[in-house]
C-alpha positions in Angstrom: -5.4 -291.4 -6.2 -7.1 -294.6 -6.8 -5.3 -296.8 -9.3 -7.0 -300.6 -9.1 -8.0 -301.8 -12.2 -11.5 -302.1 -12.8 -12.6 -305.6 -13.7 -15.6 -307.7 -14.3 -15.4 -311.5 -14.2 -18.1 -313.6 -15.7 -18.4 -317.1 -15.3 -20.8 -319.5 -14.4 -18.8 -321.3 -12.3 -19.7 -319.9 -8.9 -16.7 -321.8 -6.6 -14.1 -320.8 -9.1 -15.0 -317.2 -9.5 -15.3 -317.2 -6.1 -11.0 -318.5 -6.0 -10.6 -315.8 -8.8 -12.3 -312.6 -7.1 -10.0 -313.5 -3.9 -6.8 -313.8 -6.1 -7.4 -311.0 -8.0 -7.8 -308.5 -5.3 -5.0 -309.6 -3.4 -3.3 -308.8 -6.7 -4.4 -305.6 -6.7 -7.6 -305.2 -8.8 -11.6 -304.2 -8.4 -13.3 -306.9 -9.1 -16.9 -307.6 -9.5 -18.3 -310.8 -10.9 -21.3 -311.9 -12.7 -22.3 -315.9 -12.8 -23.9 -315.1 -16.5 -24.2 -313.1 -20.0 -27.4 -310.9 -18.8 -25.9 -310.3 -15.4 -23.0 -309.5 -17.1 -24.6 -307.1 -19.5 -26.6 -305.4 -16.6 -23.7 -305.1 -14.9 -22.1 -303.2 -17.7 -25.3 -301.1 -18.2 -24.7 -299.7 -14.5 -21.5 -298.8 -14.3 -18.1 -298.7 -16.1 -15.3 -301.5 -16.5 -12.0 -301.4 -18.0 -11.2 -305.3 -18.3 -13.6 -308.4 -18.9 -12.9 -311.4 -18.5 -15.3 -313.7 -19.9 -15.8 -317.4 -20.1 -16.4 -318.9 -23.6 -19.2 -321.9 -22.4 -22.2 -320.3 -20.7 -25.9 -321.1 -20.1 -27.9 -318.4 -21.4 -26.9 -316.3 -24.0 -23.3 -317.6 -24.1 -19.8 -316.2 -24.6 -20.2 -315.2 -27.7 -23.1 -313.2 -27.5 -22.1 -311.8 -24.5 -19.0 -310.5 -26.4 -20.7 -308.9 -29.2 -23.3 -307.0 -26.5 -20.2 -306.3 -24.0 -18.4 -304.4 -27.1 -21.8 -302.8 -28.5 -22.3 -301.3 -24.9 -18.5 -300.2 -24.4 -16.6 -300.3 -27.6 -13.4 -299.5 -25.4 -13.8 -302.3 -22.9 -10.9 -305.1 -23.4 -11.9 -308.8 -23.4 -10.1 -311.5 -22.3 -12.0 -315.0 -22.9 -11.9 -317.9 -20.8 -11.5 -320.8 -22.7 -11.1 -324.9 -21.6 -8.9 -326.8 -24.5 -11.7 -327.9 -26.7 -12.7 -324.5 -27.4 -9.7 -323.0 -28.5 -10.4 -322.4 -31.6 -13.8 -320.3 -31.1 -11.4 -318.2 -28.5 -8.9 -317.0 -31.8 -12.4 -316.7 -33.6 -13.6 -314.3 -30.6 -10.8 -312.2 -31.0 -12.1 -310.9 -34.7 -15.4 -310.1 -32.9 -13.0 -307.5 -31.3 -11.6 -309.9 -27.8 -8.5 -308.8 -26.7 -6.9 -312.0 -26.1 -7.8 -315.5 -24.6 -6.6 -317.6 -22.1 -7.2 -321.3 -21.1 -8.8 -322.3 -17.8 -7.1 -323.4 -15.4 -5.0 -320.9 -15.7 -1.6 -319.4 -14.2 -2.1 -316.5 -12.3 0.9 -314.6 -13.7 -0.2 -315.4 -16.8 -3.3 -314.0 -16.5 -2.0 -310.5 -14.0 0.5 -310.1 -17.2 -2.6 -310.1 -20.0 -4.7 -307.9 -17.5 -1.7 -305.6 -17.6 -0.9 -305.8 -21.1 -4.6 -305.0 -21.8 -5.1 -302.3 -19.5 -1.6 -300.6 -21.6 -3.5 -301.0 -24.9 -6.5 -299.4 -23.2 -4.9 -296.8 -22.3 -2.9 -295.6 -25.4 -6.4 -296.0 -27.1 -7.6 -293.3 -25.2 -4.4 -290.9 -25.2 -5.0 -291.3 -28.7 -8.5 -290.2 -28.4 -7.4 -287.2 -26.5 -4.9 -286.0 -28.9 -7.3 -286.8 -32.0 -10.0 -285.0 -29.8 -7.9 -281.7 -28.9 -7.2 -279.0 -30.9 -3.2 -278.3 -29.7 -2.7 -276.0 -27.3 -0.3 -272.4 -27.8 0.7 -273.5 -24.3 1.6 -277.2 -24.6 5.2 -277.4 -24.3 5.9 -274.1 -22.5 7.8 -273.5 -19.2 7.0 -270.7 -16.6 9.8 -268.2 -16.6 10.0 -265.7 -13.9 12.5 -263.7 -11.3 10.2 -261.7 -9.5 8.8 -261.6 -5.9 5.5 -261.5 -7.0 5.7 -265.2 -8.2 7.6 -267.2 -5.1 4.0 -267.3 -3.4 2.5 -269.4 -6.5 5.7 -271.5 -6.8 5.5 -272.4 -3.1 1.5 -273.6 -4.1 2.0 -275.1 -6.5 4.9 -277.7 -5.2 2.7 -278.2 -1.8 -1.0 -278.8 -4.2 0.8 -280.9 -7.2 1.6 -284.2 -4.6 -1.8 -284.0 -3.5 -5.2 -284.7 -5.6 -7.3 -281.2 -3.9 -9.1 -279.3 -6.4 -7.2 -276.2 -7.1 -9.1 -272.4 -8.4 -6.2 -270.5 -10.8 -7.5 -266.9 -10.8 -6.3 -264.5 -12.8 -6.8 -262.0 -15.6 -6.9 -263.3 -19.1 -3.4 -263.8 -20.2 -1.5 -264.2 -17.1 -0.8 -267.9 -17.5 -3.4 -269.8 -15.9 -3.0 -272.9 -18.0 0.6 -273.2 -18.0 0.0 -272.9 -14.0 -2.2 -276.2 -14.0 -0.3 -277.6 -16.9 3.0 -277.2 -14.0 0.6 -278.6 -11.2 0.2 -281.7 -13.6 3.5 -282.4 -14.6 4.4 -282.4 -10.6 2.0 -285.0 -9.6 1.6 -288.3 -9.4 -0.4 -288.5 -12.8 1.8 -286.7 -15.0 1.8 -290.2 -16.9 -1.8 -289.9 -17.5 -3.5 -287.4 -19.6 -4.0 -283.5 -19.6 -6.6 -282.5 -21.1 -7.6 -278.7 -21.5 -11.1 -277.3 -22.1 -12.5 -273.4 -22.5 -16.1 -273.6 -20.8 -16.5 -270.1 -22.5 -15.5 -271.6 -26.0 -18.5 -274.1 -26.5 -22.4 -273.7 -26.7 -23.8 -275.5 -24.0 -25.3 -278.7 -25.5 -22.2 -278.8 -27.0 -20.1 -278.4 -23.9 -21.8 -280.7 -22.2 -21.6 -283.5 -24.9 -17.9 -282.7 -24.7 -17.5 -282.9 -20.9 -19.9 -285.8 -20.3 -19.7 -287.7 -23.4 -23.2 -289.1 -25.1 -24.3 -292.4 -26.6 -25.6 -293.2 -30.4 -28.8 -291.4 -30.6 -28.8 -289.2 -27.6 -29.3 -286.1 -29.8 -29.4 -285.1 -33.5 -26.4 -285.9 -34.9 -24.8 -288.3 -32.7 -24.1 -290.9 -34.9 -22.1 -293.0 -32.6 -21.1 -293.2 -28.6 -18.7 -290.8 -27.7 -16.3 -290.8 -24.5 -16.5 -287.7 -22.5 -13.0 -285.4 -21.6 -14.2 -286.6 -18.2 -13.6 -290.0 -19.0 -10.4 -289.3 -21.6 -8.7 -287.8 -18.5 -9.6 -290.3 -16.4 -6.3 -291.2 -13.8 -5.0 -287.7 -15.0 -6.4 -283.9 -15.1 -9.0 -282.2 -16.3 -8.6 -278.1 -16.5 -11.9 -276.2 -16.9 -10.8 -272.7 -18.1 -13.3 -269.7 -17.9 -15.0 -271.6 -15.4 -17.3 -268.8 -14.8 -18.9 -269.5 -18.3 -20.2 -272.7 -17.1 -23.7 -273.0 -17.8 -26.3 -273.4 -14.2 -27.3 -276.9 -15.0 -23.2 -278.6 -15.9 -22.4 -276.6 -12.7 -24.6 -279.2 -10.9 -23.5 -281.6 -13.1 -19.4 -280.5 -12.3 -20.3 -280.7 -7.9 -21.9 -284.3 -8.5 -18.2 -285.4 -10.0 -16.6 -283.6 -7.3 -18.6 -285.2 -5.1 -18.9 -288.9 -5.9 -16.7 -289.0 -8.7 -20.1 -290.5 -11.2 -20.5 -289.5 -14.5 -24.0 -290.0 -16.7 -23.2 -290.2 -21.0 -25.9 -287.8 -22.4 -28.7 -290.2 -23.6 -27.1 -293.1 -20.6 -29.0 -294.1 -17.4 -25.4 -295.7 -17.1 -23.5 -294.4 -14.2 -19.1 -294.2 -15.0 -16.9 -293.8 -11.6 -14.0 -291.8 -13.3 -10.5 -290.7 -11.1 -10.0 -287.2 -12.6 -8.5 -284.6 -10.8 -10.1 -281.1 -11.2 -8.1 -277.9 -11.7 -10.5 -274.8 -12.9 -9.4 -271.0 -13.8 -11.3 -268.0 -14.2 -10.6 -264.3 -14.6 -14.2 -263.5 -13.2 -15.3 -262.5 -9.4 -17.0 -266.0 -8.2 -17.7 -264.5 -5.0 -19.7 -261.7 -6.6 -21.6 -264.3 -9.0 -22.2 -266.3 -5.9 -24.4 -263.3 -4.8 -25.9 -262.5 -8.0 -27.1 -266.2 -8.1 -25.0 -267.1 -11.2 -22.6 -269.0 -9.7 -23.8 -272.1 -7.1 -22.4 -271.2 -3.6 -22.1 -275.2 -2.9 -19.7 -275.8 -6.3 -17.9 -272.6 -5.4 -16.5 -273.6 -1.7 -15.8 -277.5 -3.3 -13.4 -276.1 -6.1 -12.2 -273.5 -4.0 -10.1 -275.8 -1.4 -6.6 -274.4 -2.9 -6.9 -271.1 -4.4 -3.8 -269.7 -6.4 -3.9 -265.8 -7.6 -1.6 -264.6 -10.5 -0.3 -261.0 -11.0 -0.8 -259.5 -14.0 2.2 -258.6 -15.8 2.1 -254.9 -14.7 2.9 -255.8 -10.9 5.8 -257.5 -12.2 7.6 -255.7 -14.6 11.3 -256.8 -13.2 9.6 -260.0 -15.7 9.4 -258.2 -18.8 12.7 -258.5 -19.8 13.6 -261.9 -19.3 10.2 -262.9 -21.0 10.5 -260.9 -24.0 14.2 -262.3 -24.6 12.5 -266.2 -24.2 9.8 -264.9 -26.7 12.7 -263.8 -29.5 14.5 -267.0 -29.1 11.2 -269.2 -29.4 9.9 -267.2 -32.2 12.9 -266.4 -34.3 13.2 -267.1 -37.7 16.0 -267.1 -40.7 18.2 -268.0 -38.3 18.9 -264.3 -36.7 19.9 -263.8 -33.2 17.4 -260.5 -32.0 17.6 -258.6 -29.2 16.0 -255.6 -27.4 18.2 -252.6 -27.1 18.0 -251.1 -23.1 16.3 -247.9 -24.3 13.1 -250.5 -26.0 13.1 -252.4 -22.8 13.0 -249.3 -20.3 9.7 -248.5 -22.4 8.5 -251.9 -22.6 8.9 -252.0 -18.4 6.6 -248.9 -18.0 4.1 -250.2 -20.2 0.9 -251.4 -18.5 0.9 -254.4 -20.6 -3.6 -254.9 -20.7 -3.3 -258.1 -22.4 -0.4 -259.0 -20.0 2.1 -262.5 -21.0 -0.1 -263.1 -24.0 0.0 -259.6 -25.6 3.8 -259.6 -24.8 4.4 -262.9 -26.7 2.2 -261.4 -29.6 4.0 -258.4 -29.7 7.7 -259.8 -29.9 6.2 -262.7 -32.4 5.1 -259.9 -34.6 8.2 -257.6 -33.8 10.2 -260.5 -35.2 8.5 -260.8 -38.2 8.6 -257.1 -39.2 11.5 -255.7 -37.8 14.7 -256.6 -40.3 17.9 -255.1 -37.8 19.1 -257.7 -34.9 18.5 -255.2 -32.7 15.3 -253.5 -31.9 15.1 -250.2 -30.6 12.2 -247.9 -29.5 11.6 -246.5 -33.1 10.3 -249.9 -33.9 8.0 -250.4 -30.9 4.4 -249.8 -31.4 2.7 -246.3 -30.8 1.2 -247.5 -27.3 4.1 -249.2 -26.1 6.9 -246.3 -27.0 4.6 -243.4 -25.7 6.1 -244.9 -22.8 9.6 -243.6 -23.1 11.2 -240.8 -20.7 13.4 -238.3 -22.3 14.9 -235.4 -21.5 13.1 -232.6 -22.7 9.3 -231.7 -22.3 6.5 -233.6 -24.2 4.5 -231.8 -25.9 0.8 -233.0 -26.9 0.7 -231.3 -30.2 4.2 -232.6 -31.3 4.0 -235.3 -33.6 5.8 -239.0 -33.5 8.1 -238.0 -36.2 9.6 -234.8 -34.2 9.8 -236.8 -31.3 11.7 -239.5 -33.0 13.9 -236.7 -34.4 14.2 -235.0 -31.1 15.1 -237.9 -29.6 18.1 -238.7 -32.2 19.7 -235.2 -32.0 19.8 -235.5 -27.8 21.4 -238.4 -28.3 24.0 -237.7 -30.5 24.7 -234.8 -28.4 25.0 -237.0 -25.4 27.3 -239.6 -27.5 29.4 -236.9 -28.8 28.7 -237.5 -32.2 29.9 -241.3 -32.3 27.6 -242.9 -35.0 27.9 -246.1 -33.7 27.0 -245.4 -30.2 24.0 -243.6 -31.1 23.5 -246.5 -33.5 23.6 -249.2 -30.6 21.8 -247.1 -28.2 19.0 -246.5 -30.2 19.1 -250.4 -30.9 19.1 -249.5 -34.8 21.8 -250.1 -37.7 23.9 -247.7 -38.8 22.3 -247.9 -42.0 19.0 -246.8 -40.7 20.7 -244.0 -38.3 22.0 -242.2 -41.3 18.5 -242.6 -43.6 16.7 -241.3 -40.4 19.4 -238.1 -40.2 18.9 -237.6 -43.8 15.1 -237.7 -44.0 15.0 -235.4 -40.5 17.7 -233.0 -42.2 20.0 -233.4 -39.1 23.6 -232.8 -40.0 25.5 -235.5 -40.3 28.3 -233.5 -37.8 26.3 -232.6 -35.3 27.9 -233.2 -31.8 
């Protein structure tokens, strides 16, 4: 991961930005330098800087007009000006013309390698900002992966050896299986977790639209864009970028996507400008690359450069032993009034044999909305859903043209026979309240004796 600061230093004086290139790279930064306003500007025009520093008293065009092009070209660029004493004043005035700060010449060098950093901090909360106002929150930002099964030590192991390097990493799965909270854990591992995550759903956005969103676009690139625009490229620059439903991606961004992979160089819509960027790439897709590869949908050169690291998720059906400890998580994050819930063992043994299509998302759904609906603390198999309590086993034949209701009332009578009559058993067992046992016994007509 490259972190040197990217900095261009204008002055006219060649000898001392000579002194000031050499300082400032044993310090640590990128520096390029320009001897006036237009190089300056040109410079800027070509590729992308995160910290000026500019002298006040030029030939040309002059500080000040160099200022006011430098912020019209990159609004997000910070400026420090370069001032000698009897300018002073004109530097405070530069800073309303949207300078970050000025300081005089000569000047201290950790005075100055303190303003850089204090200048590249404001830059970059500027554009966490931008990310968050950019973003629509994300149902997974905040969650952990929660799992005991065997099926899920393999993607644990990846995903500690691929965070602490910066390969591109392929998440395949079916829809639902956790693919974002997968890079979202890859993220949080690494060495960027201080910069930005930012999520995107290829499949979500039409593709002018996607690619305005991915690439960014200058003030008049296209109808409607009424100002220049950062990219999520650029808003995750230092951090990572997740491309979900990579598959979506339209044939033209897909060459677009290799060139970043490759070189790093992004192009604003509308810019001849070329922006190096150090984002790290993690992409997911429930579809079959390989077979788009052969059907010519999918670029055979993009596939093998994402697909250094690949990590495949089970779907929740191959790991079942899951189910429970999930759906307990899901009550507790979704509970509401205050009221402890759980699953009685009956409702999980049916929840365990169901094949679960929509897989962690349709469980999460299902115990949000069982919350919401079902009044008892605990939740038996009369309150699961049609397609999830078919699922039951029970000891007497099924019959296909025997209705829910005789089922239900089947089932109550074998288990008060099996419970010996004890109410509250049958009650627990059934993970309802004794309340609702005797309502049910009453509308089934099943004496209240039986044993």
């Amino acid at each position: 991961m490259k972190n040197k600061i990217k900095i261009l230093f204008v002055d006219d004086d060649k000898t001392f930005s000579k002194v000031m290139k050499k300082e400032l790279t044993r310090m640590g930064y990128s520096v390029v330098c320009a001897d006036c306003g237009e190089k300056a500007i040109d410079a800027l025009r070509k590729r992308n800087f995160e910290i000026v520093i500019l002298d006040i008293k030029m030939p040309g065009i002059g500080g000040l007009n160099t200022l006011k092009s430098v912020k019209e070209i990159d609004p997000d660029v910070e400026v420090i000006m370069l001032t000698g004493r009897a300018t002073i004043e004109t530097a405070v005035g530069s800073m309303k013309m949207g300078a970050y700060d000025y300081i005089t010449k000569p000047c201290r060098l950790s005075e100055l390698d303190m303003l850089l950093k204090k200048a590249y901090e404001k830059r970059h909360i500027s554009k966490e900002n931008v990310s968050l106002k950019r973003l629509a929150t994300s149902k997974d930002r905040g969650k952990v992966m929660i799992s005991q099964s065997d099926k899920m030590k393999p993607v644990f192991n990846l995903i500690k050896k691929v965070a602490v390097t910066d390969s591109t990493v392929l998440i395949q799965g079916e829809s639902g299986t956790g693919k974002e909270l997968v890079a979202r854990d890859i993220h949080q591992k690494s060495q960027r977790n201080k910069y930005p995550f930012v999520a995107v759903n290829c499949a979500a956005l039409h593709d002018t639209l996607l690619e305005s969103e991915l690439f960014g676009h200058v003030k008049g690139a296209f109808t409607g864009a009424h100002e220049t625009r950062q990219g999520l490229f650029e808003v995750a620059d230092k951090g990572t970028l997740f491309l979900d439903e990579l598959g979506a991606l339209p044939t033209n961004i897909q060459a677009k996507l290799l060139r970043v992979l490759e070189s790093g160089e992004i192009r604003r819509l509308g810019d001849s400008k070329v922006i190096y960027i150090d984002t790290r790439i993690i992409t997911a897709t429930n579809q079959d690359l390989t077979s788009m590869v052969k059907k010519g949908s999918f670029r055979e050169d993009l596939f093998f450069r994402i697909n250094i690291v690949r990590i495949s998720l089970p779907p929740l059906r191959d790991r079942h032993d899951d189910i429970p400890l999930l759906a307990q998580h899901f009550l507790k994050t979704h509970k509401n009034n205050m009221m402890e819930k759980k699953f009685c063992p009956d409702a999980l043994k049916c929840m365990k044999r169901y094949s679960w299509p929509g897989n962690i998302r349709e469980l999460e759904n299902f115990v949000e909305n069982t919350v919401i609906v079902v009044d008892d603390e605990k939740i038996g198999v009369c309150d699961l859903p049609e397609e999830i309590r078919g699922y039951v086993a029970t000891d007497y034949v099924l019959d296909a043209n025997v209705s829910l209701s005789e089922l239900e009332k089947q089932h109550i009578i074998n288990t008060l026979s099996k419970m010996n009559g004890n109410k509250t058993r049958v009650a627990d067992t059934l993970g309802i309240s004794i309340k609702t046992l005797y309502n049910k016994l009453k509308a089934y007509n099943i004496p209240y004796d039986l044993r």
